[in-house]
TORKOLLO-180318 format. One record per atom (N, C-alpha, C, O, CB): residue in one letter; x, y, z. Coordinates in steps of 0.02 Angstrom, whole numbers, padded with zeros to 5 digits, always signed. Glycine has a CB too. Layout:
BEGIN
aXYZ
...
This chain:
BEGIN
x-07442-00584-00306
x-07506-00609-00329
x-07528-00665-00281
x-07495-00716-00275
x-07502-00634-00403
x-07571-00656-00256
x-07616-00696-00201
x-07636-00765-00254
x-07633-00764-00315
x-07700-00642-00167
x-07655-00816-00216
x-07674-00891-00243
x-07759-00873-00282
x-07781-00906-00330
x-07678-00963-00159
x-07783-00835-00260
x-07857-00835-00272
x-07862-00790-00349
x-07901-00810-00391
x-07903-00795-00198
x-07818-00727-00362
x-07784-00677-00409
x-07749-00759-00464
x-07768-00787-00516
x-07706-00606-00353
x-07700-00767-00423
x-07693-00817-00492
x-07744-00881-00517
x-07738-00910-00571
x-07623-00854-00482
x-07788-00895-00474
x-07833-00958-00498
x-07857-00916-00548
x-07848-00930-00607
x-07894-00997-00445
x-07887-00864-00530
x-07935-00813-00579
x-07890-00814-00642
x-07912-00841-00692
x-07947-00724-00546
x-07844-00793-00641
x-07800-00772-00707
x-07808-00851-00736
x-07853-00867-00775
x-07702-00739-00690
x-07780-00877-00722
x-07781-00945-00760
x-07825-00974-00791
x-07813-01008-00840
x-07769-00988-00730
x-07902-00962-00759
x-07944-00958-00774
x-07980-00916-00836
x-08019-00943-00875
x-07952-00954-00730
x-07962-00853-00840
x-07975-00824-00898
x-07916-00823-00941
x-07913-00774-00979
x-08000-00762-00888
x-07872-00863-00945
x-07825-00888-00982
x-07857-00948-01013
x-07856-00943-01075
x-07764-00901-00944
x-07887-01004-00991
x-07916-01047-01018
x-07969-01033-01070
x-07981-01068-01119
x-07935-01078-00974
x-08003-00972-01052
x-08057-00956-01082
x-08046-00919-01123
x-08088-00908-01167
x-08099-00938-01050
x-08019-00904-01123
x-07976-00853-01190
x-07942-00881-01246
x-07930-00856-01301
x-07916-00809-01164
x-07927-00935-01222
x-07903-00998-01277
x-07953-01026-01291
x-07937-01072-01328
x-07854-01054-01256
x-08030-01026-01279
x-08068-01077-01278
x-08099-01036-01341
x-08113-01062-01396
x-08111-01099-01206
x-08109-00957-01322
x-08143-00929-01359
x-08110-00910-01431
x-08138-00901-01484
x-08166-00880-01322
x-08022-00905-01412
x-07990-00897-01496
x-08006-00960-01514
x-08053-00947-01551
x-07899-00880-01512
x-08001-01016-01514
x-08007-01065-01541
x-08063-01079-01606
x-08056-01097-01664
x-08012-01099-01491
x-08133-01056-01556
x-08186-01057-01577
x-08172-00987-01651
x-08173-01003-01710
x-08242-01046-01506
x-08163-00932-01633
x-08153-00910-01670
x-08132-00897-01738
x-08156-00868-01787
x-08148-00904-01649
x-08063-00937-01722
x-08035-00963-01790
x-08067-01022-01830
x-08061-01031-01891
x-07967-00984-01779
x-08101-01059-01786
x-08154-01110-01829
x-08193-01087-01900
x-08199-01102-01960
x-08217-01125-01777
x-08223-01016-01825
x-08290-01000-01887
x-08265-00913-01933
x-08297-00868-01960
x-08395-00982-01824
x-08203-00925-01924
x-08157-00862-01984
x-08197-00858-02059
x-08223-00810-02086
x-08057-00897-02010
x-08189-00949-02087
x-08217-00958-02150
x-08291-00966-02155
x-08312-01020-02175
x-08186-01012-02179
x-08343-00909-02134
x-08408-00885-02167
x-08446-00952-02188
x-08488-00986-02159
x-08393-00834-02234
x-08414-00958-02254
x-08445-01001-02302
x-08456-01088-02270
x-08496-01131-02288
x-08393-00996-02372
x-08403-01091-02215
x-08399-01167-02187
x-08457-01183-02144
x-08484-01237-02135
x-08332-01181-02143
x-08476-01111-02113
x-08509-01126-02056
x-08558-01087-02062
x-08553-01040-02100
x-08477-01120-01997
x-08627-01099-02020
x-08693-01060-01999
x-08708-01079-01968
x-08687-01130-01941
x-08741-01048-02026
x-08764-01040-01951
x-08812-01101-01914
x-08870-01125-01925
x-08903-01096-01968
x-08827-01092-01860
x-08898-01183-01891
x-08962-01224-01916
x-08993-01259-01872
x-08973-01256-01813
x-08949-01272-01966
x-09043-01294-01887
x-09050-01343-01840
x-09032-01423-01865
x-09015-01437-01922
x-09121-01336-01817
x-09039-01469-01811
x-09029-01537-01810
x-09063-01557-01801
x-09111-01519-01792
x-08999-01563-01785
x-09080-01640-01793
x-09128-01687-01789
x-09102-01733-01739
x-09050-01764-01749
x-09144-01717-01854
x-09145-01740-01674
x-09086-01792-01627
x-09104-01863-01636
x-09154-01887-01610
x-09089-01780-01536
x-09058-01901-01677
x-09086-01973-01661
x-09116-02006-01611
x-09108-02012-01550
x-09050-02006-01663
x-09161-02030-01659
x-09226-02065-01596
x-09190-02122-01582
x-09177-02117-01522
x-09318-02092-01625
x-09158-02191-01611
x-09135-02225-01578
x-09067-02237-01580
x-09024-02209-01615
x-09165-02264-01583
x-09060-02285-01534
x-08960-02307-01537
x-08937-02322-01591
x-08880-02345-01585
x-08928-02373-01497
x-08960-02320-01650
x-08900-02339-01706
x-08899-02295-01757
x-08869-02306-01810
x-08906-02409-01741
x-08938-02230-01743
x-08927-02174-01771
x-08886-02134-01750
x-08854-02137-01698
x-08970-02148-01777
x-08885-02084-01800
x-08844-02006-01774
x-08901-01962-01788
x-08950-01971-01825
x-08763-01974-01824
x-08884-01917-01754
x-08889-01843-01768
x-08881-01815-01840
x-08827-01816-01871
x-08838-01810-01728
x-08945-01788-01867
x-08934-01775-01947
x-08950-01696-01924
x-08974-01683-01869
x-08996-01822-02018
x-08935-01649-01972
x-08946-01587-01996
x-09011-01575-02044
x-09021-01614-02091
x-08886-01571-02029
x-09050-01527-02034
x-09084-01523-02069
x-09080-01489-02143
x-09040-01443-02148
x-09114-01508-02035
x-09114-01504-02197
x-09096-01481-02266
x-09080-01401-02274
x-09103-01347-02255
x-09156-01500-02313
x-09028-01425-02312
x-09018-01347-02309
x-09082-01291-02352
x-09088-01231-02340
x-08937-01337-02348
x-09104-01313-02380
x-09151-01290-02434
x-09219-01261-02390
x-09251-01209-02396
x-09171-01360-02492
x-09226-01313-02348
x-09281-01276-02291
x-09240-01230-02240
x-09282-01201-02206
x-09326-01340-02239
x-09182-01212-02221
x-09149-01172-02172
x-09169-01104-02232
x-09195-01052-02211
x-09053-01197-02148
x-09157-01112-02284
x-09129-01066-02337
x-09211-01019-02319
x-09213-00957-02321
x-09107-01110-02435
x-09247-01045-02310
x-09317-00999-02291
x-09312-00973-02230
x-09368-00958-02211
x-09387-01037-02290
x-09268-00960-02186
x-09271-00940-02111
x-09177-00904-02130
x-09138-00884-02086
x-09287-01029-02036
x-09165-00905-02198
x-09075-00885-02186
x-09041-00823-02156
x-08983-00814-02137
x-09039-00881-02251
x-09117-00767-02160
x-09093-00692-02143
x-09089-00701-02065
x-09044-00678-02030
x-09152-00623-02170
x-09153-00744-02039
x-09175-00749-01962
x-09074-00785-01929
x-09030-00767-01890
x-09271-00832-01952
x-09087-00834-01972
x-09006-00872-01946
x-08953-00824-01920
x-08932-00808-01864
x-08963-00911-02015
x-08935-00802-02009
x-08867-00747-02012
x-08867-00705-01946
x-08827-00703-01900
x-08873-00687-02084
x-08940-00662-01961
x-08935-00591-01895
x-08909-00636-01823
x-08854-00621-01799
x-09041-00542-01873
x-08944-00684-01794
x-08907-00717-01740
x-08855-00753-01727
x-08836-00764-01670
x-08931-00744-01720
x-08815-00786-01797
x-08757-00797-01811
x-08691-00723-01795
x-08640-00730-01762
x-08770-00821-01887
x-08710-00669-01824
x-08688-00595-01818
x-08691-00572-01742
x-08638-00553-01718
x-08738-00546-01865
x-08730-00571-01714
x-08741-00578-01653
x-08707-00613-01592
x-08683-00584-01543
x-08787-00594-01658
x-08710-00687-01604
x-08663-00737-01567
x-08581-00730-01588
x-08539-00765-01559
x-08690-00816-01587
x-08566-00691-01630
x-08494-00680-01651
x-08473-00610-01620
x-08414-00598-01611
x-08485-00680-01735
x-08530-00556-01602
x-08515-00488-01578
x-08520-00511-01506
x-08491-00477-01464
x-08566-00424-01604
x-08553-00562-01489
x-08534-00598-01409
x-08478-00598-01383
x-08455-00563-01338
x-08541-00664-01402
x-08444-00663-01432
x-08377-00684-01409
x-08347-00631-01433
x-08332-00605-01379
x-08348-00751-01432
x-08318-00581-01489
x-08291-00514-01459
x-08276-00491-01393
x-08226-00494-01356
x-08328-00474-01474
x-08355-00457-01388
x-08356-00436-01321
x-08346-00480-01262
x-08341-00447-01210
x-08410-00408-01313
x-08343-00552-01251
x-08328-00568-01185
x-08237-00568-01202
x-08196-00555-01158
x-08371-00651-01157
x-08217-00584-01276
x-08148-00585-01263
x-08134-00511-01232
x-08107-00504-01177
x-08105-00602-01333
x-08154-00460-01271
x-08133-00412-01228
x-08130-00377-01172
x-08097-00328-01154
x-08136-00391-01241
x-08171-00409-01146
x-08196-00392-01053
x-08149-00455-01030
x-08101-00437-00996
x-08310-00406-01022
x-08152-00511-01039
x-08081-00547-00999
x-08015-00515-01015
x-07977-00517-00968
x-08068-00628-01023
x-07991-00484-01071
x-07901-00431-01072
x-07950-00408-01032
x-07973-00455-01000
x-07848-00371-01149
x-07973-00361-01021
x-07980-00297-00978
x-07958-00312-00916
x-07913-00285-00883
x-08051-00268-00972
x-08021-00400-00890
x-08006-00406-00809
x-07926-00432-00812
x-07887-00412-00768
x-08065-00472-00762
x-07904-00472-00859
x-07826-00466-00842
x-07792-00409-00850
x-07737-00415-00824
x-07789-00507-00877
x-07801-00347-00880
x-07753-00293-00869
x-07773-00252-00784
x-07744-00203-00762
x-07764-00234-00945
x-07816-00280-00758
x-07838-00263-00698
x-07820-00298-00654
x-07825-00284-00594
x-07894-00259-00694
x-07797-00349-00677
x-07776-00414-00611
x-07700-00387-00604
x-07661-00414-00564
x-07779-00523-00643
């Protein structure tokens, strides 16, 4: 295995951990969605979330791209095994 063959591998070794990780985060459904936020305007705020009660009018729009961003990471996990069963 050439230096350039293993940077690569290592590389989608990282990312493959990056992406189970994420994965197992969002396992539990009910913990997670998605939404939007609010960016604090000044320095002694945070970052708030917006109500859930107004997301709840946009929830089908959410889910379908929530469903979507999860059939992502699938598919890139599975195209990185591939390029490592190819490396």
């Amino acid at each position: 295995m050439d230096k350039e063959t293993y940077n690569r591998a290592v590389a989608i070794s990282n990312r493959l951990s990056q992406l189970q990780k994420v994965k197992e985060e969002l396992e539990d459904t009910r913990n997670h969605y998605l939404t939007y936020a609010r960016k604090a305007n000044s320095l002694g705020e945070r970052d708030s979330l917006c109500a859930d009660w107004k997301m709840e009018y946009i929830g089908v729009i959410l889910d379908k791209h929530d469903k979507m961003i999860r059939q992502e990471i699938d598919g890139e996990i599975a195209a990185l095994n591939k390029e490592i069963e190819e490396l």
